[in-house]
C-alpha positions as CSV (number, residue, x, y, z in Angstrom):
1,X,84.4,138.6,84.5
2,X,80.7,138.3,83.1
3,X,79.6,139.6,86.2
4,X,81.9,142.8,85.5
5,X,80.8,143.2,82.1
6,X,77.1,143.5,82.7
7,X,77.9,145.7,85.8
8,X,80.1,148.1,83.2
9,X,76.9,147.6,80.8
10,X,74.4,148.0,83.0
11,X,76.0,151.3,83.9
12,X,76.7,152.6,80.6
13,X,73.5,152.4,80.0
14,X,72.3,154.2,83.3
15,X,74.5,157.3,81.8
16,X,73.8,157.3,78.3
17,X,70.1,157.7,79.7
18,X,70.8,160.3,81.6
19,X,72.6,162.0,78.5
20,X,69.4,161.4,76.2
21,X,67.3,163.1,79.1
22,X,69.4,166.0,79.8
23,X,69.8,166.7,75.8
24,X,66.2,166.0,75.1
25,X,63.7,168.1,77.7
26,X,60.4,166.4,76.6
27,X,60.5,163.1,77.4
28,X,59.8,162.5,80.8
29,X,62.3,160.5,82.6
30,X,63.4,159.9,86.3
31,X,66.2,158.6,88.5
32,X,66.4,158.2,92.6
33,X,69.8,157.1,94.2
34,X,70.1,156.2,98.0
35,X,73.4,155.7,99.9
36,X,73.9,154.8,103.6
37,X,77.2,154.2,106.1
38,X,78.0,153.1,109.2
39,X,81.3,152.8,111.2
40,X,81.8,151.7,114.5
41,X,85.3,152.2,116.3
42,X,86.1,151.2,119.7
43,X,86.2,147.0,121.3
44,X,84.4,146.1,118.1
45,X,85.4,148.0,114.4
46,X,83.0,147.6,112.2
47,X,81.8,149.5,108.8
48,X,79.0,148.9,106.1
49,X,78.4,151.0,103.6
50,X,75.5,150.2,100.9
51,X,73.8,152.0,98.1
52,X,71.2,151.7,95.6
53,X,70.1,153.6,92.1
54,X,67.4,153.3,89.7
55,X,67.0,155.8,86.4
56,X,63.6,155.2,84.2
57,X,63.2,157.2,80.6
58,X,60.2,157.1,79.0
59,X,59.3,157.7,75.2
60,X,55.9,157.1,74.3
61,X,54.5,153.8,75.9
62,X,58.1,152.6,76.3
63,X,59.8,152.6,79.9
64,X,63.3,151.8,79.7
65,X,64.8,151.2,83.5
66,X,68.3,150.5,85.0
67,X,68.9,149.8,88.3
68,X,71.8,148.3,90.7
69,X,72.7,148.0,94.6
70,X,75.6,147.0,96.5
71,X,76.4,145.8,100.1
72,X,79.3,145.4,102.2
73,X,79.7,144.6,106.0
74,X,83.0,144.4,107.6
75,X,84.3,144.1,111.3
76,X,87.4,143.7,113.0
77,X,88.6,143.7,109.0
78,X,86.9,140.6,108.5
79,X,84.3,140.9,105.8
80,X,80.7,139.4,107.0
81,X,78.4,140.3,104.2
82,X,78.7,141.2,101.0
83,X,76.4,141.2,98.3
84,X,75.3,143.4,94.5
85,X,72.5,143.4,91.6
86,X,72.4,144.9,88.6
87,X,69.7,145.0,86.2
88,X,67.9,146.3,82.6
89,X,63.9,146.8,82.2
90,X,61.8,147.1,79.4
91,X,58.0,147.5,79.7
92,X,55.5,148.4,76.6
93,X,52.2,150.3,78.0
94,X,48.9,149.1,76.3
95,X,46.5,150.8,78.0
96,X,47.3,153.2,81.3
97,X,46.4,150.0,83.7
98,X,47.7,147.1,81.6
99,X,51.8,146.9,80.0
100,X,54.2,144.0,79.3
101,X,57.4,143.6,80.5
102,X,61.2,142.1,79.7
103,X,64.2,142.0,81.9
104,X,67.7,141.1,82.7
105,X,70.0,141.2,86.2
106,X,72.9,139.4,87.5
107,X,73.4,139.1,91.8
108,X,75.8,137.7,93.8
109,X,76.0,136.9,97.6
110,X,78.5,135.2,98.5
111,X,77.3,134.6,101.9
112,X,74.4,133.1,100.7
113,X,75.9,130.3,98.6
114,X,76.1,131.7,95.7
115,X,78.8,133.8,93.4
116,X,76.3,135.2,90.4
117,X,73.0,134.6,89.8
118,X,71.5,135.7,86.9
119,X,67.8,136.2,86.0
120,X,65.6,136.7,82.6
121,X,62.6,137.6,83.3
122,X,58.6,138.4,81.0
123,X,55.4,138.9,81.9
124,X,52.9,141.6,82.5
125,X,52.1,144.4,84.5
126,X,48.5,145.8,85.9
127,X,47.7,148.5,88.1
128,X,44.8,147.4,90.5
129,X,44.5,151.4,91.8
130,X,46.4,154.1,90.6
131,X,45.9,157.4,91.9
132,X,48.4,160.4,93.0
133,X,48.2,159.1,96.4
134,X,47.7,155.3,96.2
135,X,49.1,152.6,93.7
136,X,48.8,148.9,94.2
137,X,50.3,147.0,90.9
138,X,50.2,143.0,90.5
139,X,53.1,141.3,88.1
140,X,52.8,138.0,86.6
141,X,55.2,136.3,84.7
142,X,58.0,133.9,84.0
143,X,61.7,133.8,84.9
144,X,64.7,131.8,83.4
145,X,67.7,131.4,86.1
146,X,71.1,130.6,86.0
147,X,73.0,129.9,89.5
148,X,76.7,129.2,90.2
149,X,77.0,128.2,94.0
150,X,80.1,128.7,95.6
151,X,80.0,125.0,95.9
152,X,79.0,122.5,93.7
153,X,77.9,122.5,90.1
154,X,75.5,125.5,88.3
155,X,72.3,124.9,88.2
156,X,69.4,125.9,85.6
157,X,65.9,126.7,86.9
158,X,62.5,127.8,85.3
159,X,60.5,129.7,87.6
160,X,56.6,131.5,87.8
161,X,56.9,134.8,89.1
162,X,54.1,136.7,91.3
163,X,54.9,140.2,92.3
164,X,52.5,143.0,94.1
165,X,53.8,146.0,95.5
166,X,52.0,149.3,97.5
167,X,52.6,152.6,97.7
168,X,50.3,154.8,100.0
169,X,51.3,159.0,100.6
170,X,50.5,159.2,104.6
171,X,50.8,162.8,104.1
172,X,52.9,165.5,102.3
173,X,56.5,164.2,103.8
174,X,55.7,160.9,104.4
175,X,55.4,157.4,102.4
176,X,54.7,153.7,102.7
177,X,56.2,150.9,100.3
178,X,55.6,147.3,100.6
179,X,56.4,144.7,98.1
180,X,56.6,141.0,97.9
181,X,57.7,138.4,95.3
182,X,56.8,134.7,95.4
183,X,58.8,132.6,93.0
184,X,57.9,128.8,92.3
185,X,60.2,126.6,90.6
186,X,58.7,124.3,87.7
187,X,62.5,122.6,87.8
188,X,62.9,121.8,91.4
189,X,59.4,122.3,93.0
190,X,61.5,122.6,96.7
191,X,63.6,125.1,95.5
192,X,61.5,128.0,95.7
193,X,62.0,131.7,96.5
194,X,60.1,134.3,98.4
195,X,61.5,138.1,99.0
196,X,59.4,140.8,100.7
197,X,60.2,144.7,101.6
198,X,58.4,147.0,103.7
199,X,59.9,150.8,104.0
200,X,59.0,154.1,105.2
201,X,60.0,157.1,103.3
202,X,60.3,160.7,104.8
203,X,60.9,164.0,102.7
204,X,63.6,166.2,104.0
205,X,62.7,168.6,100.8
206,X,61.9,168.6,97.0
207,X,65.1,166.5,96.3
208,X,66.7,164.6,99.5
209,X,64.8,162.2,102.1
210,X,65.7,159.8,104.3
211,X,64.5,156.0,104.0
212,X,63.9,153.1,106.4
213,X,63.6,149.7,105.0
214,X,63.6,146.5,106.2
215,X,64.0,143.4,103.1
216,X,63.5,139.5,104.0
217,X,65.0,137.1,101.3
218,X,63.7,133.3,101.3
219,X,65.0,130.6,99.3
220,X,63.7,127.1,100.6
221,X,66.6,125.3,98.9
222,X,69.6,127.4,99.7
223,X,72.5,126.5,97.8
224,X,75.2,124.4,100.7
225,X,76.6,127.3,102.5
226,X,73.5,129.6,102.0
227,X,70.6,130.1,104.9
228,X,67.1,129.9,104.1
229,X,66.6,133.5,105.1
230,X,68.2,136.6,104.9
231,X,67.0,140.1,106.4
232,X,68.3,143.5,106.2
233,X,67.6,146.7,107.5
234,X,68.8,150.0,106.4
235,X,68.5,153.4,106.9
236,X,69.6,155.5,103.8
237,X,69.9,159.5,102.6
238,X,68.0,159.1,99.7
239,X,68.2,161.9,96.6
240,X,65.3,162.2,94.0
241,X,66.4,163.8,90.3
């Protein structure tokens, strides 16, 4: 039910941002959603069907962001993976290299060992480079985390958080992104994380492109029917607005 209620929340405010956008012109804002299917019929049926959106309004040197994705593999109509995030973002620019952030996102992957996961996170934000066609940004902070495994009892963790992430314009139609995020745990030093994401983007025109990615997920204490590593590729029509 919580996990419901912050989805519904998280997407109510996705829209009313939209709204505010749409009625007010000036301030610049910005959304991009991505959506991808595949289904296999024959020996083996098989479908998976995933997709992922992010809107960001901006009002002085306030960023407001919403985001959420969502995951589901089946075949022979036996589900195999399934997994969603949903998330808020504040950040407060000082200066055009240096801003401060808060946040708030609830996951689950059930395959991975755990039913919701939910994540509070503060820290700041610096660009390293910024130019039109090369950004490389470096996040620092702390994160508070909730986890209820699909066995045993919930657990209550307080994390450092280390984030860096690339973007580099290979030309006019193409782009590179890489990220990674190291997370160590100051509850249970064994139980840390570590995600990483490298994808290539390629513009179809001013609006649609299509996207490559390829994401690795590391937690080196996974909960009793979790794996320590998780990887998934995609390939996804993605629409810019």
């Amino acid at each position: 039910m919580n996990a419901v209620r912050f989805t519904l929340t998280s997407l109510a405010f996705l829209f009313s941002v939209s709204v505010m956008a749409q009625e007010n012109p000036p301030p610049p804002w910005k959304g991009e959603a991505e959506a991808g299917v595949i289904v296999v019929s024959g020996n083996n049926d098989s479908e998976s069907y995933n997709a992922k959106a992010k809107t960001e309004y901006t009002v002085d040197k306030n960023l407001y962001a919403a985001f959420g994705r969502y995951l589901k593999t089946t075949s022979l109509g036996v589900e195999s993976a399934r997994n969603w995030e949903a998330g808020v973002r504040y950040e407060r620019q000082f200066t055009d290299y240096l801003s401060v952030f808060v946040g708030q996102k609830a996951e689950s992957d059930i395959f991975n060992g755990y039913l919701q996961r939910d994540s509070t996170d503060a820290g700041l934000k610096y660009f390293l480079t910024k130019t039109d066609e090369f950004t490389w940004t470096l996040e620092a902070g702390y994160r508070y985390q909730k986890t209820l495994p699909t066995t045993g009892q919930t657990t209550h963790d307080n994390l450092g958080r280390i984030y860096t992430e690339v973007n580099k314009a290979l030309d006019k139609t193409l782009a590179f992104k890489y990220w990674a995020e190291y997370l160590p745990n100051f509850t249970e030093p064994e139980a840390f994380l570590a995600n990483t994401e490298a994808s290539l983007n390629i513009m179809l025109n001013s609006v649609f492109s299509l996207k490559l990615a390829y994401l690795l997920q590391y937690q080196n204490q996974p909960p009793a029917d979790g794996k320590y590593s998780t990887t998934t590729t995609t390939m996804n029509l993605v629409a810019k607005f």
